[in-house]
C-alpha positions in Angstrom: -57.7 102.0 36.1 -59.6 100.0 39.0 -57.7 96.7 40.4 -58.9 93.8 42.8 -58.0 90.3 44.1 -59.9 87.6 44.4 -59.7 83.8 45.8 -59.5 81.0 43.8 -61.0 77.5 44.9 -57.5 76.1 45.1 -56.7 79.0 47.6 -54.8 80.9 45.5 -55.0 84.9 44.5 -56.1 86.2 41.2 -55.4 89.8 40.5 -56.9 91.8 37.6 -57.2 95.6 36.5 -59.5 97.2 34.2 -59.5 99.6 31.8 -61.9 101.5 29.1 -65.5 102.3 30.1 -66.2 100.4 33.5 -70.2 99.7 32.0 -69.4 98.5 28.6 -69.6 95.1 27.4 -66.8 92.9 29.0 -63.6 91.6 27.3 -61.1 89.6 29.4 -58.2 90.3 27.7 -54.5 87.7 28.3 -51.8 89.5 27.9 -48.7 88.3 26.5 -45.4 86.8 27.7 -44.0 88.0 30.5 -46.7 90.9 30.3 -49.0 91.3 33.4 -52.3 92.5 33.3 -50.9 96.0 33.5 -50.6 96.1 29.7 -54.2 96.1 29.1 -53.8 99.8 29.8 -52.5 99.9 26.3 -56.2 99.3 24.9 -57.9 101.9 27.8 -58.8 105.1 25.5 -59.8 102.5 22.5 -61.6 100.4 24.6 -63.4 103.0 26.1 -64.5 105.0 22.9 -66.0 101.7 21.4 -68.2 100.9 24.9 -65.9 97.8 26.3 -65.0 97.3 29.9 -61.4 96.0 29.3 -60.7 93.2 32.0 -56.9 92.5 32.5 -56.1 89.4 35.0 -52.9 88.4 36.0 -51.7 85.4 35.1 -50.7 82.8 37.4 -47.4 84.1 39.2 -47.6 87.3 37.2 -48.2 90.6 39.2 -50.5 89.5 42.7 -51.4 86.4 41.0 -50.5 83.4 42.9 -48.3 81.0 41.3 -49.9 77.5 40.0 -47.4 74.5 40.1 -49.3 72.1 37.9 -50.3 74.6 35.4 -51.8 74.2 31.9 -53.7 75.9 28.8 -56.9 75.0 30.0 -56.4 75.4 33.4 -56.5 79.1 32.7 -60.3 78.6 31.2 -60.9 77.7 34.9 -59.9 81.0 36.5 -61.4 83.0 33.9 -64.7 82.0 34.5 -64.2 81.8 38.5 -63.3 85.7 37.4 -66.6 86.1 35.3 -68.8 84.8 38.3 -66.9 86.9 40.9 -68.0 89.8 38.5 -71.4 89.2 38.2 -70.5 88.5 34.0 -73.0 85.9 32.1 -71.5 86.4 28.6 -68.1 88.6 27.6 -65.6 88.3 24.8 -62.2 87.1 24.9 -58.9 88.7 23.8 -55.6 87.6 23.9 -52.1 89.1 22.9 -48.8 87.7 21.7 -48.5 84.5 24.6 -51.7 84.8 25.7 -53.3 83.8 22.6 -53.0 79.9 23.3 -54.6 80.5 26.6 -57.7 82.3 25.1 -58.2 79.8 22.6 -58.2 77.3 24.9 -60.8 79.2 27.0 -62.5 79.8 23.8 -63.1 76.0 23.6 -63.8 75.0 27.2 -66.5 78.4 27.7 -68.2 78.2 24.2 -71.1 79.1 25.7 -70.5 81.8 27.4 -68.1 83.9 24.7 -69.6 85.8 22.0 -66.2 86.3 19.8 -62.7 85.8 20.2 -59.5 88.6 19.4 -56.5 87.3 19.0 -53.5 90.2 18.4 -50.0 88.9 17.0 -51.1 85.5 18.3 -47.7 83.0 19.0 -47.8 79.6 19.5 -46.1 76.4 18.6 -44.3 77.3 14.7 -42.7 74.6 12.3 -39.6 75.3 10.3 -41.4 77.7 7.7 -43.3 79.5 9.9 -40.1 80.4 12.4 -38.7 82.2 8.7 -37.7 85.9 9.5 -38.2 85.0 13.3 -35.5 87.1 15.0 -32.6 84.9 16.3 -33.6 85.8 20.2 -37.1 84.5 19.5 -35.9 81.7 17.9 -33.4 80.4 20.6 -36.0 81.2 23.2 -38.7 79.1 21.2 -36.0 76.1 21.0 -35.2 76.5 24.5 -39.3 76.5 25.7 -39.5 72.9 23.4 -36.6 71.1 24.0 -35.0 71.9 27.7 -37.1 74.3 28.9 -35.2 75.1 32.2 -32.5 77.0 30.3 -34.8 79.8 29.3 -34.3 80.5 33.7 -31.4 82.2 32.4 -32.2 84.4 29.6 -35.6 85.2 31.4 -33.9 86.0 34.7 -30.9 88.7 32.2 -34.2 90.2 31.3 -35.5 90.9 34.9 -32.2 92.3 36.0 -32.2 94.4 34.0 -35.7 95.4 35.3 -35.1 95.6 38.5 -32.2 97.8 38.6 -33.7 101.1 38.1 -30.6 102.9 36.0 -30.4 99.9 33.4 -34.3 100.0 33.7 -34.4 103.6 32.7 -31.7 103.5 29.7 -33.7 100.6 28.3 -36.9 102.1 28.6 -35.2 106.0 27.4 -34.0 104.3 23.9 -37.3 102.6 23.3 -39.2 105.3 23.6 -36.6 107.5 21.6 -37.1 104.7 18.8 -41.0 104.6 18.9 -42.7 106.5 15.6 -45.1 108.6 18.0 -46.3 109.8 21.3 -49.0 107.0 21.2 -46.1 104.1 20.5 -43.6 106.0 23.3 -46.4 105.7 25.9 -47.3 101.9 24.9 -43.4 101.2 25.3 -43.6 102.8 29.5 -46.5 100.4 30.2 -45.2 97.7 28.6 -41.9 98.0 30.2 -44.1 98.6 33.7 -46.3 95.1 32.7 -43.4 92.9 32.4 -41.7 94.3 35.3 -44.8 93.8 37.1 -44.8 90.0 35.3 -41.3 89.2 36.3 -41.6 90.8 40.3 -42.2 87.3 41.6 -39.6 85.5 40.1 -38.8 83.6 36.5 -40.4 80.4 37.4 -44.2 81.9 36.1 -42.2 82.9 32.4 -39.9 79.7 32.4 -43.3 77.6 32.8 -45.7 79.5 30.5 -43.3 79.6 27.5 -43.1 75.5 27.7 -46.8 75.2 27.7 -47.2 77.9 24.3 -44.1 76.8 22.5 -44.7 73.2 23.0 -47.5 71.3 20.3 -51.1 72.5 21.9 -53.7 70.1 24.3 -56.4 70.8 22.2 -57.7 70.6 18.5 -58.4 74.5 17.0 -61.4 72.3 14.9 -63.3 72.5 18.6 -63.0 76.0 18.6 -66.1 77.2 17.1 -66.8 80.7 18.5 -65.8 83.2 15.8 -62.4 84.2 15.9 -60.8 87.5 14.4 -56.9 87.6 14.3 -54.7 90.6 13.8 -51.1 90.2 12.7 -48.7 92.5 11.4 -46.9 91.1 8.2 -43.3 92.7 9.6 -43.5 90.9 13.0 -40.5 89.0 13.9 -41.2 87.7 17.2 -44.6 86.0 15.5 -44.1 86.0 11.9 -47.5 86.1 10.2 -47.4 82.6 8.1 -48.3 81.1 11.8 -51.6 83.5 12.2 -52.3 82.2 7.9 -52.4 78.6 9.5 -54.3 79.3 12.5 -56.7 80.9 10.3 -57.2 78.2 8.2 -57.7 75.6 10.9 -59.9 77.6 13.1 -63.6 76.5 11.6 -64.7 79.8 12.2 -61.8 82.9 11.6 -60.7 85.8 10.1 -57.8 86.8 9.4 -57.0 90.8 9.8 -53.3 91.5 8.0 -51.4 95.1 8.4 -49.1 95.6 6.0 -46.9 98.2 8.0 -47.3 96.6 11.5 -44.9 94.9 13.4 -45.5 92.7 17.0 -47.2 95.8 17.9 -49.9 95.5 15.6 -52.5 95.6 18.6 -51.6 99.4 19.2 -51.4 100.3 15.0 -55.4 98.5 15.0 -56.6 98.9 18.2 -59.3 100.9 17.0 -60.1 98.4 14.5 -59.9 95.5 16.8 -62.8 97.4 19.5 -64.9 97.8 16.7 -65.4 94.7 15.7 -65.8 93.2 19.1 -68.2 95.5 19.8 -70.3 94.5 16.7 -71.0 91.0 18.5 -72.8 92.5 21.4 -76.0 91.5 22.1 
C-alpha cells in the first residue's frame, strides 16, 4: 500500500491509499459508510492480478481527509477529479461500495467524459417501503433516522466508535467476527474493515452523521443522466441493502447491468471481486 495527501482548492486535505498493481489502469474506488479509504485493501490481490491501480481516497472527514461543512453528492465529483489531475490521470473507472455508491454515480454524471465504466458493489441509497423488506431492524432505524432527524444517528454512530476506540471491546468485536467468517479470505476482510471504520470514525461522528443524510435522503440528480455503462453487484441475502433496490437502480440507469449472487450477502464485493476486476478491466482502452 502507498498513501499521500494532497490540497484541495478550498484548503482542505485529501488523503488516499492505493492498492493492486501501482501501473495498471486506475480505479478510484468510494468506500462505504463509515469505511475509510483503508478498505480498498480488501480488493489489493484482485486488483492486482487483473492489471488495476486501485485508488482509495478518504472521504471528507474520514481518515486525513479534512472535513467539508457544506457537503454534497456532487461535491465529491469535485475532489475526485482534483485527485485525478494531482495524479497525472486523463481517464480511469469508478467504483463504489455500500455508501459510496451515491457518490460515484454522482461523479459518474458530472465526469462523463473522463470515466470509462462504473462498479457499483451492494450499492445503498434512498429505499421505499418494499425495497427496505428483509432490511435488518438496525439498518432500518439508522435509514429512518438519516431521513427524518438526522442528528440522532450522533448517537448510535458515536456507540459504534466507542466501541472502536477502546482496544479490549475493539478486540472481542473484531475476535467473534473473524471466528464467524466462512474463510481465511472473509477473516482477513473482517481486520481491515474493522481498521477502515476505525480509521473513518478517528475524527469524530459528524463526517458519518452528515454522509448518511445525504445517501438516505431522495438523490440531487436524475440516474437517466448517467450514461456511462454501469455494472452492479448485489448479493440476493444482503440485509443492510436488500437487492430489490440494486433491481431498480438497474432499470433506471440507461446504461446497466445487473450482476446477482445468489449466496452473497453485503459482502458480495469480496465473494466477486474477481469477477468485478475483470470486467473493469475489459473497458480499458
Amino acid at each position: 500500500m502507498t498513501s499521500g495527501v494532497m490540497t484541495l482548492a478550498d484548503g482542505r486535505p485529501l488523503s488516499w491509499h492505493e492498492f493492486g498493481d501501482p501501473d495498471g489502469y486506475p480505479v478510484l474506488y468510494t468506500a462505504g459508510t463509515p469505511v475509510s479509504g483503508l478498505g480498498g485493501a480488501c480488493y489489493d490481490e484482485s486488483a492486482r492480478t487483473a492489471g488495476l491501480r486501485w485508488i482509495s481516497p478518504d472521504k471528507p472527514g474520514y481518515g486525513a481527509s479534512g472535513h467539508q461543512r457544506k457537503r454534497s453528492l456532487a461535491g465529491w465529483s469535485d475532489d475526485l477529479l482534483a485527485l485525478a489531475a494531482h495524479l497525472g490521470l486523463d481517464r480511469f473507472a469508478l467504483a463504489g461500495e455500500s455508501g459510496g455508491a451515491p457518490f460515484t454515480l454522482a461523479a459518474a454524471r458530472q465526469l462523463a467524459d473522463r470515466v470509462d465504466v462504473v462498479a457499483l458493489i451492494a450499492a445503498g441509497g434512498p429505499m421505499g417501503p418494499a425495497e427496505r423488506v428483509g432490511m435488518t431492524a438496525k439498518a432500518r432505524v439508522m435509514n429512518w433516522l438519516a431521513r427524518n432527524v438526522p442528528a440522532l444517528n450522533t448517537f448510535r454512530v458515536a456507540a459504534m466508535r466507542r466501541e472502536l476506540l477502546s482496544p479490549k471491546r475493539r478486540q472481542r468485536a473484531l475476535r467473534e467476527a473473524m471466528a464467524a467468517a466462512p474463510d481465511a479470505a472473509h477473516a482477513a476482510a473482517a481486520r481491515i474493515e474493522f481498521e477502515a471504520v476505525a480509521d473513518a470514525l478517528r475524527q469524530g461522528t459528524r463526517a458519518t452523521v452528515q454522509e448518511l443524510a445525504l445517501i438516505k435522503r431522495a438523490w440531487t440528480f436524475p440516474l437517466s443522466e448517467v450514461v456511462t455503462p454501469v455494472h452492479l453487484w448485489h448479493g440476493a441475502r444482503d440485509r443492510n441493502a436488500p437487492i430489490a433496490f440494486a433491481r431498480r437502480l438497474a432499470r433506471e440507469l440507461p446504461n446497466a447491468t445487473l450482476h446477482i449472487s445468489d449466496s452473497s450477502g453485503h459482502n458480495v464485493g469480496l465473494d466477486r471481486g474477481g469477477e468485478v476486476m475483470s470486467v473493469l478491466a475489459s473497458y480499458v482502452r
